[in-house]
One Martini backbone bead per residue (centre of mass of N, CA, C, O) as a GRO file, in nm:
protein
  442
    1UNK     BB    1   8.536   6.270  10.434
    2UNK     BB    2   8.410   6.274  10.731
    3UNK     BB    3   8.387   6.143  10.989
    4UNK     BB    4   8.135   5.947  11.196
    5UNK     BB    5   8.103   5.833  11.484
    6UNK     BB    6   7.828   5.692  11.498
    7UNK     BB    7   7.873   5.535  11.238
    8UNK     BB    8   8.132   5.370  11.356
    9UNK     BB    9   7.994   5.250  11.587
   10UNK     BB   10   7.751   5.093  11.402
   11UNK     BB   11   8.005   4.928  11.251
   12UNK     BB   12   8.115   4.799  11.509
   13UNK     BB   13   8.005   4.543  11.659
   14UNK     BB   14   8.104   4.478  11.927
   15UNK     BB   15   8.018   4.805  12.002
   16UNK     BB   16   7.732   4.749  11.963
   17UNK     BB   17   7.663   4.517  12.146
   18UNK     BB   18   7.775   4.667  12.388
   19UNK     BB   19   7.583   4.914  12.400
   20UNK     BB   20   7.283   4.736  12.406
   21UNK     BB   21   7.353   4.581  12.653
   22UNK     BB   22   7.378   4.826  12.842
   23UNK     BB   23   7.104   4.929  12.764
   24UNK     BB   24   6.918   4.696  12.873
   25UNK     BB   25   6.959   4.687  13.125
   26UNK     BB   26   6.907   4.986  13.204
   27UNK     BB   27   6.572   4.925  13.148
   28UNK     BB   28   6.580   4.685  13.371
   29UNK     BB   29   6.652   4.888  13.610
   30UNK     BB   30   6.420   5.113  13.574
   31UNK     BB   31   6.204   4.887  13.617
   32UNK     BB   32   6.255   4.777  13.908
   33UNK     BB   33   6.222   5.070  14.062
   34UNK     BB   34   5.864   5.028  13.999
   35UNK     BB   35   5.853   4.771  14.182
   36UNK     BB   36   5.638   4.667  14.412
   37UNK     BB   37   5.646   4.560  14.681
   38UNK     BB   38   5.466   4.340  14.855
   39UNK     BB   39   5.188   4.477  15.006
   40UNK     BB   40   5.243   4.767  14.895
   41UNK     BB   41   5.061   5.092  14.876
   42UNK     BB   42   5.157   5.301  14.652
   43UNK     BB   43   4.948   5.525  14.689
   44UNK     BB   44   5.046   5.614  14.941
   45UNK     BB   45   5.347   5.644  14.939
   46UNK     BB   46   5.307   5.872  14.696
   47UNK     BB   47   5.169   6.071  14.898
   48UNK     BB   48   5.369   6.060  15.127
   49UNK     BB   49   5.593   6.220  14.976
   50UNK     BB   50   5.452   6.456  14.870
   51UNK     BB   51   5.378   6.591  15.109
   52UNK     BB   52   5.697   6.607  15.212
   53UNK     BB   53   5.780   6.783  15.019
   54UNK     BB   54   5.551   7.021  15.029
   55UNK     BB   55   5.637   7.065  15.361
   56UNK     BB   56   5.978   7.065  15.374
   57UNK     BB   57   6.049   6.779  15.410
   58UNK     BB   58   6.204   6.447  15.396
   59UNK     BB   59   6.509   6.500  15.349
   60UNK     BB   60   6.618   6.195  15.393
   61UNK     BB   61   6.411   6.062  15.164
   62UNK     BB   62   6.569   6.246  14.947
   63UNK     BB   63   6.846   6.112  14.978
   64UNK     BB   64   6.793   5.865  14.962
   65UNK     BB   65   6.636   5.863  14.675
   66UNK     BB   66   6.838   5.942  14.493
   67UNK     BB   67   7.076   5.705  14.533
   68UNK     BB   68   6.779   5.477  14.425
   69UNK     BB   69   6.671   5.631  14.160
   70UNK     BB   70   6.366   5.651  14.304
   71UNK     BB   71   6.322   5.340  14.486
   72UNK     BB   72   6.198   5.427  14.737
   73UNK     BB   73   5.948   5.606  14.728
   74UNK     BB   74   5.856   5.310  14.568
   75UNK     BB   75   5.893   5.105  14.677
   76UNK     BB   76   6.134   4.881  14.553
   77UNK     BB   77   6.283   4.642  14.522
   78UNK     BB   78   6.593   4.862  14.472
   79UNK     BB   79   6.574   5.065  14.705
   80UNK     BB   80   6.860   5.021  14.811
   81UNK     BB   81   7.050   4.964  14.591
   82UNK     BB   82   7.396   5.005  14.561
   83UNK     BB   83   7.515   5.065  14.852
   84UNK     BB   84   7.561   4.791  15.046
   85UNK     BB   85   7.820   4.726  14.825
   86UNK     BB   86   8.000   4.957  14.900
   87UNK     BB   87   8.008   4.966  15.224
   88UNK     BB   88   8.164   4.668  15.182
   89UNK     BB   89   8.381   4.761  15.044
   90UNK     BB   90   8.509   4.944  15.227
   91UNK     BB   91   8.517   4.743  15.488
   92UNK     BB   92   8.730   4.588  15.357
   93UNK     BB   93   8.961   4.790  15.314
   94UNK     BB   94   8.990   4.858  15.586
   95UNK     BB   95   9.057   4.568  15.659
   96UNK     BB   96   9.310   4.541  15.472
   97UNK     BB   97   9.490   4.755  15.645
   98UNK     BB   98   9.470   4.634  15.947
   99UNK     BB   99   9.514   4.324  15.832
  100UNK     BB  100   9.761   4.172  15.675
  101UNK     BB  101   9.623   3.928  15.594
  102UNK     BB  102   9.403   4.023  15.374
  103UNK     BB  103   9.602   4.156  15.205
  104UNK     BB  104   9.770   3.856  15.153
  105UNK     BB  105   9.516   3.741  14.978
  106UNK     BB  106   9.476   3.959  14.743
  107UNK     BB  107   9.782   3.852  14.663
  108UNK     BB  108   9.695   3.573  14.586
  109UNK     BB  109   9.582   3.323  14.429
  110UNK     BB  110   9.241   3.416  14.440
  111UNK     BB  111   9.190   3.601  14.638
  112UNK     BB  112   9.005   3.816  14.484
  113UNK     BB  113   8.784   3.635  14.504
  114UNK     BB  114   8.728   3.593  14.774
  115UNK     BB  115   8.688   3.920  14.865
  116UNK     BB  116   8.428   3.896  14.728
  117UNK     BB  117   8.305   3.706  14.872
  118UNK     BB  118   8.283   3.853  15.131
  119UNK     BB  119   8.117   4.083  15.015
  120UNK     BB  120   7.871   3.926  14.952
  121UNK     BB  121   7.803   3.847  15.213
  122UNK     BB  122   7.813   4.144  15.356
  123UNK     BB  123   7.561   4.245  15.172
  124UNK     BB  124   7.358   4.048  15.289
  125UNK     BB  125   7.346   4.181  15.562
  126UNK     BB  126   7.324   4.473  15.502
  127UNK     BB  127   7.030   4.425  15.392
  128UNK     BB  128   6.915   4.311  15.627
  129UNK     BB  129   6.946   4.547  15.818
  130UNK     BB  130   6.800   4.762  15.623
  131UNK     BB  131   6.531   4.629  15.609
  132UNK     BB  132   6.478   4.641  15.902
  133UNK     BB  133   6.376   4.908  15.850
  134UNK     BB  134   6.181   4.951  15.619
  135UNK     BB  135   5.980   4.813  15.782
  136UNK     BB  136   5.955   5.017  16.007
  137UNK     BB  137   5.870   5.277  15.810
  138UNK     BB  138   5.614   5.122  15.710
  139UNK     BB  139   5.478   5.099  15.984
  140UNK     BB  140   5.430   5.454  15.991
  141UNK     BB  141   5.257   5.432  15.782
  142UNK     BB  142   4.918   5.483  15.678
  143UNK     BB  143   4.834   5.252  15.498
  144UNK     BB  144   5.084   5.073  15.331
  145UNK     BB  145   4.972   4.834  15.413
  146UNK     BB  146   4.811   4.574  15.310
  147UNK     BB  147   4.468   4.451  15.368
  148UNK     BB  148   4.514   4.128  15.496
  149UNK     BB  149   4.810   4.130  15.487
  150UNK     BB  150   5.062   3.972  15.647
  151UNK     BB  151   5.300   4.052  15.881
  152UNK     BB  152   5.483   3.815  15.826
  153UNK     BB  153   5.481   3.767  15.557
  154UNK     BB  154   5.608   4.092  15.468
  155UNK     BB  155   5.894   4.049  15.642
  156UNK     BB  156   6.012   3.850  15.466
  157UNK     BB  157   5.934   3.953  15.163
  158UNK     BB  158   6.077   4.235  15.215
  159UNK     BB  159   6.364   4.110  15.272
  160UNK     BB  160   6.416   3.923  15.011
  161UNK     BB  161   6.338   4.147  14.817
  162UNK     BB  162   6.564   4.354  14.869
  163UNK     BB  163   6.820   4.153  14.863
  164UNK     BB  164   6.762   4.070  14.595
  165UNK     BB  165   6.802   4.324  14.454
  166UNK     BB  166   7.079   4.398  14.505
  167UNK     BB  167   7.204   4.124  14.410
  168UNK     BB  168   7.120   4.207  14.111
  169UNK     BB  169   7.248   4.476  14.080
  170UNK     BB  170   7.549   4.315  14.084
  171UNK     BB  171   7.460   4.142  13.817
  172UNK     BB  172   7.424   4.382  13.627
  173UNK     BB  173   7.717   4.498  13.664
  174UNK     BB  174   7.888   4.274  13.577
  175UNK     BB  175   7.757   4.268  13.285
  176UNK     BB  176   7.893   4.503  13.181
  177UNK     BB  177   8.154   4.484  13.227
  178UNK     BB  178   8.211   4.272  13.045
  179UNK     BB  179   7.976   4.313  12.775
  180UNK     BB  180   7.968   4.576  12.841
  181UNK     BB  181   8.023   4.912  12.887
  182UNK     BB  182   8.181   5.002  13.122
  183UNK     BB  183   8.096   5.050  13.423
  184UNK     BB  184   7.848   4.933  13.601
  185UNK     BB  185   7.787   5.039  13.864
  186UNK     BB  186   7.828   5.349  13.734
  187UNK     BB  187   7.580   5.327  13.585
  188UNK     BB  188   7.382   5.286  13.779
  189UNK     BB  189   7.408   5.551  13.880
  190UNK     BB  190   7.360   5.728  13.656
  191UNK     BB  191   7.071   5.567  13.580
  192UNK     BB  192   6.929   5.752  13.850
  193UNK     BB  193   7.007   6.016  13.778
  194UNK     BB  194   6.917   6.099  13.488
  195UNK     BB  195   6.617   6.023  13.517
  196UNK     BB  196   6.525   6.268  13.716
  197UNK     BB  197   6.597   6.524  13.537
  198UNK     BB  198   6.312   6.565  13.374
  199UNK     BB  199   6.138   6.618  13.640
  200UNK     BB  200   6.302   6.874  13.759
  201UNK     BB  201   6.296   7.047  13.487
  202UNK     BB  202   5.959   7.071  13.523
  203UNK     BB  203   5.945   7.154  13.805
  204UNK     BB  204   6.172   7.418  13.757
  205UNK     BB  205   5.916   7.563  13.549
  206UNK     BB  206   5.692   7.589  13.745
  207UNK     BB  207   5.837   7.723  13.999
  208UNK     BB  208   5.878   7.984  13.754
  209UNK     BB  209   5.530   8.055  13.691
  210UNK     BB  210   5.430   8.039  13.988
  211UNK     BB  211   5.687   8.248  14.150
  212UNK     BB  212   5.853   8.070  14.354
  213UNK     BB  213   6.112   8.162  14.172
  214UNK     BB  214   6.345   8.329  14.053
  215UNK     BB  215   6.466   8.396  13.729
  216UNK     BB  216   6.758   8.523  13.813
  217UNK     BB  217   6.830   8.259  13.983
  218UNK     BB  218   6.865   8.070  13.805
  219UNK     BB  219   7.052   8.167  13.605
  220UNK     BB  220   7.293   8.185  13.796
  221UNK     BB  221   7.261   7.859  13.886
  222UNK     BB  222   7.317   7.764  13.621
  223UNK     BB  223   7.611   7.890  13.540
  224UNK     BB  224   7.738   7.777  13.779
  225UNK     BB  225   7.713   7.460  13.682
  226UNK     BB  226   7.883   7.507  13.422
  227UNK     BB  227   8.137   7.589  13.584
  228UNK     BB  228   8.157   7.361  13.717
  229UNK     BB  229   8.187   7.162  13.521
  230UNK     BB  230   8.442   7.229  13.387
  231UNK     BB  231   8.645   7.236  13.688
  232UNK     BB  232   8.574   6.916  13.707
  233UNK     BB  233   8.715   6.834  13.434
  234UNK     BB  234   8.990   6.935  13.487
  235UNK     BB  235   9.041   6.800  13.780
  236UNK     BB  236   9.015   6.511  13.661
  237UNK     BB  237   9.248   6.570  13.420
  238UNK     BB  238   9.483   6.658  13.597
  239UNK     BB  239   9.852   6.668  13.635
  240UNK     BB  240  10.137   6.536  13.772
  241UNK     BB  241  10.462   6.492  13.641
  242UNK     BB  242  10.676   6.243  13.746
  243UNK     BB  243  11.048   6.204  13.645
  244UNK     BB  244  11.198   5.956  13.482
  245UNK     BB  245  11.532   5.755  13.478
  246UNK     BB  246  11.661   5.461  13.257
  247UNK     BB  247  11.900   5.318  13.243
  248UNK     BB  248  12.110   5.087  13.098
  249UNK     BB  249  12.008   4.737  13.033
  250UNK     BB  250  12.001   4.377  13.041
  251UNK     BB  251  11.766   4.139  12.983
  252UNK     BB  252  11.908   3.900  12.835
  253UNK     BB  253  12.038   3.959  12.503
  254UNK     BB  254  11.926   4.280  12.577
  255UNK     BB  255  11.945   4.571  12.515
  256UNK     BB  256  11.870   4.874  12.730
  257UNK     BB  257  11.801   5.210  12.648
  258UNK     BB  258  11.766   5.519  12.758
  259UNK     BB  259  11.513   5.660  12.959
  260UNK     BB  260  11.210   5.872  12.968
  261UNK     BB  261  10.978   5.934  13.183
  262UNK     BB  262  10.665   5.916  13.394
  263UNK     BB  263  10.460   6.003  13.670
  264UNK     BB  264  10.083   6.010  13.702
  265UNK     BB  265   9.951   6.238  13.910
  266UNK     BB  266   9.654   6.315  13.982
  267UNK     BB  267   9.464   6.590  14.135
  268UNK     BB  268   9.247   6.305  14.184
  269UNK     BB  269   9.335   6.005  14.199
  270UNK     BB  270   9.028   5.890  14.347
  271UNK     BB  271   8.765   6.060  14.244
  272UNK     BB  272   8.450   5.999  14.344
  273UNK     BB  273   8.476   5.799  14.583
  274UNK     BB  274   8.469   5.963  14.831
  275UNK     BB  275   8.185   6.035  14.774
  276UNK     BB  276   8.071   5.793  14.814
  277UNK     BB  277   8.164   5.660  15.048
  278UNK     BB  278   8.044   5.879  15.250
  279UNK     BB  279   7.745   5.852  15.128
  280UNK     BB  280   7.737   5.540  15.259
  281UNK     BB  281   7.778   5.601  15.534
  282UNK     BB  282   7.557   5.788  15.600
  283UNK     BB  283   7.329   5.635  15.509
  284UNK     BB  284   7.315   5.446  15.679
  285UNK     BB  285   7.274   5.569  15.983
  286UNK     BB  286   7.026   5.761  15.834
  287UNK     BB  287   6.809   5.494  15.772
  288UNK     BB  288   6.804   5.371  16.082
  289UNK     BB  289   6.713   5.614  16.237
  290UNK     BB  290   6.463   5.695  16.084
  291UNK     BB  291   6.283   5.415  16.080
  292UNK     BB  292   6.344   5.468  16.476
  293UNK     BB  293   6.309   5.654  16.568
  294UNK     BB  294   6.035   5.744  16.702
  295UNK     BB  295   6.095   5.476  16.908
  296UNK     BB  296   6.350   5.627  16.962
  297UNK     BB  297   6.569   5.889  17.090
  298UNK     BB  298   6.854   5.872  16.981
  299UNK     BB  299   6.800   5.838  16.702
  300UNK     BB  300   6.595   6.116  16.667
  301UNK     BB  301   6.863   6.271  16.739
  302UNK     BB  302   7.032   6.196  16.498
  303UNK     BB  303   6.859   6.264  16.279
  304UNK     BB  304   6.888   6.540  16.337
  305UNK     BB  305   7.171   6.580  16.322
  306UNK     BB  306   7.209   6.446  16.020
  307UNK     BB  307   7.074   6.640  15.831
  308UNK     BB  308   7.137   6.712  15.511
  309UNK     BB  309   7.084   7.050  15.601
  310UNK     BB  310   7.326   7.060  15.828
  311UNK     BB  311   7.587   7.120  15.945
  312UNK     BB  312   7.726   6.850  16.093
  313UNK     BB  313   7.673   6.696  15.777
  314UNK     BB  314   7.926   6.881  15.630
  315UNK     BB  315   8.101   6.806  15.834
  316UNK     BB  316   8.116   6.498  15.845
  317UNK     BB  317   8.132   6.496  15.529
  318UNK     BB  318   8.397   6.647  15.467
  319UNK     BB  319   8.573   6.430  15.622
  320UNK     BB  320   8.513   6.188  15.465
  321UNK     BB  321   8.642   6.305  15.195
  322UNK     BB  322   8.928   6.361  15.307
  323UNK     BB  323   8.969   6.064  15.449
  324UNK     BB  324   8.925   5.887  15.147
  325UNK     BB  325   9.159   6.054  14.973
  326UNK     BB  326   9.365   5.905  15.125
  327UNK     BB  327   9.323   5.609  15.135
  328UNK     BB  328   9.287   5.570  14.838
  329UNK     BB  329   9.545   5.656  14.758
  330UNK     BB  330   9.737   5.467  14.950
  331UNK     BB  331   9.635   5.229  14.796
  332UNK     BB  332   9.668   5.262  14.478
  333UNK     BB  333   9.933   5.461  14.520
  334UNK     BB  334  10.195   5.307  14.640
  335UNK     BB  335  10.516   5.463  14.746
  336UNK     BB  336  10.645   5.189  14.802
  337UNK     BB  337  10.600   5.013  14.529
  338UNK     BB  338  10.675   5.226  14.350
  339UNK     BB  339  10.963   5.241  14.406
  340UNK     BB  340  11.050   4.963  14.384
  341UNK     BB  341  11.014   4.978  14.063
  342UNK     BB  342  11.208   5.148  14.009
  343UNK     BB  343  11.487   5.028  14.127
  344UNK     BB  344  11.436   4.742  13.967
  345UNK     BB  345  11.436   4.953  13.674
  346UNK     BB  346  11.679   5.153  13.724
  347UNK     BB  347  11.546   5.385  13.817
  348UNK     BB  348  11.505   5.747  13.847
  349UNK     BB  349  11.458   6.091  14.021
  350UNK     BB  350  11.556   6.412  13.938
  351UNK     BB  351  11.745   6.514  14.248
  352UNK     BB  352  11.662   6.165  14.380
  353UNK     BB  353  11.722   5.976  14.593
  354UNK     BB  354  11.659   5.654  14.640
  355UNK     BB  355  11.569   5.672  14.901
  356UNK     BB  356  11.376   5.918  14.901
  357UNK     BB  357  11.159   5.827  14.648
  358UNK     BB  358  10.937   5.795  14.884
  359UNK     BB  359  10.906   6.029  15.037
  360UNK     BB  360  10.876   6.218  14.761
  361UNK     BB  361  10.619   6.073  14.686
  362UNK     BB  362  10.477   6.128  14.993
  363UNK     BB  363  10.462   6.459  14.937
  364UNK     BB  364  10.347   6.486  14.638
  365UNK     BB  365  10.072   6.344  14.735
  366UNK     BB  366   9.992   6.533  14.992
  367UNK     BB  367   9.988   6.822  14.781
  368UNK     BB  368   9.726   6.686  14.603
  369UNK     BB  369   9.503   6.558  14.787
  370UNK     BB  370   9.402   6.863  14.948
  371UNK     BB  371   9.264   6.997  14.720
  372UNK     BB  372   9.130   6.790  14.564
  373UNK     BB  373   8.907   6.717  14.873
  374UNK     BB  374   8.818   7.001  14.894
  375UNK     BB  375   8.667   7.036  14.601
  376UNK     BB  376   8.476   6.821  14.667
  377UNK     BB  377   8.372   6.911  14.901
  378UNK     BB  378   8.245   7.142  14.742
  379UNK     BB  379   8.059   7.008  14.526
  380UNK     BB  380   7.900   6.834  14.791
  381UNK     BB  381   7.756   7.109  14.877
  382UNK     BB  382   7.581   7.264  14.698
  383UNK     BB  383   7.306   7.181  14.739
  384UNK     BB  384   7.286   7.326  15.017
  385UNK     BB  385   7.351   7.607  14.889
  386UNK     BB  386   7.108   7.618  14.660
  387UNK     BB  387   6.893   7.590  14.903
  388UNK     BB  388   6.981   7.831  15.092
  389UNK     BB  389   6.983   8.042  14.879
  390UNK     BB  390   6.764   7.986  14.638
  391UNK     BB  391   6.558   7.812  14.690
  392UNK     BB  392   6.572   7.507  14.645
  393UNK     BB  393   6.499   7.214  14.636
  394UNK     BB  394   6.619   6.919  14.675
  395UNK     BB  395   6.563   6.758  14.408
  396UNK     BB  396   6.705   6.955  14.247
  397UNK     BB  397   6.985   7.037  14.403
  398UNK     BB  398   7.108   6.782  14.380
  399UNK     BB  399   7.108   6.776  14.063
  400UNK     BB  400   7.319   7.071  14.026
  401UNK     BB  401   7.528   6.905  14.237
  402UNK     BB  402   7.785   6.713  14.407
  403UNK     BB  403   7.775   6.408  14.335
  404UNK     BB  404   7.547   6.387  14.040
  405UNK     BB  405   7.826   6.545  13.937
  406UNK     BB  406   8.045   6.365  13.959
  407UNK     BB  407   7.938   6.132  13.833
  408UNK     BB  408   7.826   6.235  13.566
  409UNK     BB  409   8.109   6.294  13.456
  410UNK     BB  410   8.307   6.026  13.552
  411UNK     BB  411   8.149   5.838  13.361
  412UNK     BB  412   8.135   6.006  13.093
  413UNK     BB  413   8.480   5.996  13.097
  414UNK     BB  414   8.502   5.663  13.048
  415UNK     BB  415   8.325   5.592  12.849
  416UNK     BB  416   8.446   5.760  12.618
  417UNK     BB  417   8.710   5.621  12.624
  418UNK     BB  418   8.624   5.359  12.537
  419UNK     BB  419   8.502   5.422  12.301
  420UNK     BB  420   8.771   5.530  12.173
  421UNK     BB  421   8.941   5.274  12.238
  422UNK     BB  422   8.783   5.140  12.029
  423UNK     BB  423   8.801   5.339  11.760
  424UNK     BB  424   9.118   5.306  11.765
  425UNK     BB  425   9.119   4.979  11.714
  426UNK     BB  426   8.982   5.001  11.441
  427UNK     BB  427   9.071   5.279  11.288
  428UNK     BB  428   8.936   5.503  11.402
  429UNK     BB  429   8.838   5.764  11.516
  430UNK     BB  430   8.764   5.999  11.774
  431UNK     BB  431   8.531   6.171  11.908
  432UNK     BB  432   8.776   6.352  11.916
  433UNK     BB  433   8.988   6.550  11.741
  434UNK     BB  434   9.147   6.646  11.981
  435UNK     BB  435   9.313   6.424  12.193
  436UNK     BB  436   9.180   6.273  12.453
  437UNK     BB  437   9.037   6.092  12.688
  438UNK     BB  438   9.041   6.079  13.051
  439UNK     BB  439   8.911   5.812  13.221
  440UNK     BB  440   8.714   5.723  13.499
  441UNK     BB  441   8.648   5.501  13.775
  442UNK     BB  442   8.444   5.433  14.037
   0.00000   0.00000   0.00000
């Protein structure tokens, strides 16, 4: 008799209790979205959101929202999402990078904790300036703060929970990656795409109902998705790799006789980072300049430079994608360390002298990272593109490609992976049949 995965799951305890908990997690994260700021009128709020969609504005706030799982429509504790920590985290790597003290401290015992607890240092900065941002939006709305409620009281509570809740979300993120499967960070954005999936496409039943929408145009734009889908697949699966060679060797007592074996360089090293990365640095100053537009001249005016449906924003979205996926890459697989440990460990690499080992290392990882960085940036445009062609609202556009399906596919081939590593681990088969499932972190 054939086993059954999903029986399989729910015999081995341990990976059921690591499900069922990250579970809960994701439903009191969802739970939330949706618990608005103290003070708050929800009913403006949600009208006001509602008009911006149907006159074809608010392109920036349905940015935002997208990325912070739908709770800033909401004003709700979560509004700022998870983007604060990812902003600062990237921060401290350029620092890492900049600097090489602080380089040399998260190598040192401890360091690792350091550099973390300075994120999180940085990452309450981040909060609180990005809530003066949300203070002064939410003044911008007739009738959003409630009447009666103070505004000196309204301005302190309004920056402490949304702070405490960024602050709530590193910790519910946390508590994933220990306790429950899979990455936490990676899991609350996911859990954040998936919930509006359903709203989507109810909205987009309705406006090819009601004749808004070509259905000729969905059944293409549906095709297209697919083949992105699978394209997107393959590319975070591809790898190069490059054959190592390890002479006979005494180890203490021990010889150890040659061997072969190889270093796998995926087609796209760095996974969906570059794109959550950019889209973390664009999101900061574009949430700052919305805020504050209307009372400042050239905030109003880069708020409309950077409008995620213009040119200018696709230009500098598409460079940040491809410079975070060169820098991530430098970081994570350095090939002066790559090489070092060849050497250390007796290897070469067949046709290529020791001393040259490093440079044929970064001569092979940059004709890798550079299509690998352009195909990702154009999966990061798809949304602009099936707005401009199809006519697609932004909130539908937004996820049939872009970030959430990077993030969608990327999150799924990782759960899967662990998943998978768990139940060969207790000796069933695994999810699939043929191969195995080679999942990223994001």
């Amino acid at each position: 008799m054939a086993s059954n995965a999903l029986l399989d799951i729910m015999r081995i305890k341990d990976l059921r209790d690591r499900i069922f908990f990250t579970l809960f997690i994701l439903i009191i994260y969802r739970i939330g979205t949706v618990v608005p700021i103290p003070g708050i009128n929800f009913t403006v709020i949600r009208d006001y959101f509602q008009q911006q969609q149907a006159g074809g504005g608010g392109q920036i706030e349905l940015f935002l929202d997208f990325f912070s799982g739908g709770a800033f429509s909401n004003f709700s504790v979560f509004m700022l999402g998870i983007m604060p920590y990812i902003s600062m985290s990237i921060i401290m790597q350029l620092v890492m990078v900049v600097f090489p003290r602080f380089k040399k401290m998260s190598e040192e015992d401890g360091g690792k904790k350091k550099i973390k607890r300075i994120t999180r240092y940085g990452t309450i900065v981040v909060c609180l300036v990005q809530a003066v941002a949300v203070i002064a939006y939410a003044d911008q709305i007739p009738q959003a703060i409630m009447k009666g409620f103070d505004k000196s009281l309204y301005i302190v509570v309004s920056m402490l929970t949304v702070t405490t809740g960024t602050l709530f979300l590193m910790w519910l993120g946390e508590q994933i990656s220990q306790r429950g499967i899979g990455n936490g960070i990676s899991l609350i954005i996911f859990a954040g795409i998936v919930a509006r999936l359903p709203s989507a496409v109810i909205q987009l039943f309705n406006m090819v109902n009601n004749g808004d929408i070509n259905p000729i145009f969905v059944m293409i734009a549906l095709s297209l998705f697919v083949v992105v889908i699978v394209l997107v697949i393959y590319e975070q699966r591809g790898q190069r790799k490059i054959p190592v060679n390890y002479a006979k060797r005494v180890v203490g007592r021990k010889m150890y006789g040659s061997q072969s074996t190889y270093i796998p360089f995926k087609i796209n090293p760095s996974g969906v980072i570059p794109v959550i990365f950019a889209s973390a640095i664009i999101q900061f100053p574009l949430q700052i300049a919305q805020m504050f537009g209307p009372g400042i001249r050239w905030m109003s005016d880069l708020a409309s430079f950077l409008n995620p449906s213009g040119v200018p924003y696709m230009v500098l979205y598409t460079l940040l994608i491809i410079f975070f996926a060169y820098f991530y890459t430098q970081v994570s697989l350095n090939p002066i360390e790559i090489s070092r440990q060849i050497r250390e460990n007796g290897g070469s690499i067949p046709g290529i002298r020791s001393e040259k080992t490093e440079e044929y290392l970064s001569r092979v990882l940059s004709r890798i990272i550079l299509p690998g960085a352009i195909f990702l940036a154009f999966i990061a445009l798809i949304p602009t593109i099936v707005q401009g062609v199809f006519k697609f609202p932004p909130s539908i556009a937004y996820l049939m490609g872009g970030t959430s399906l990077l993030i969608i596919v990327g999150v799924d081939l990782d759960l899967m992976s662990q998943i998978e590593g768990q139940l060969r681990m207790h000796h069933h088969d695994g999810l699939t049949k043929k191969g195995r499932i080679r999942g990223r972190n994001l």
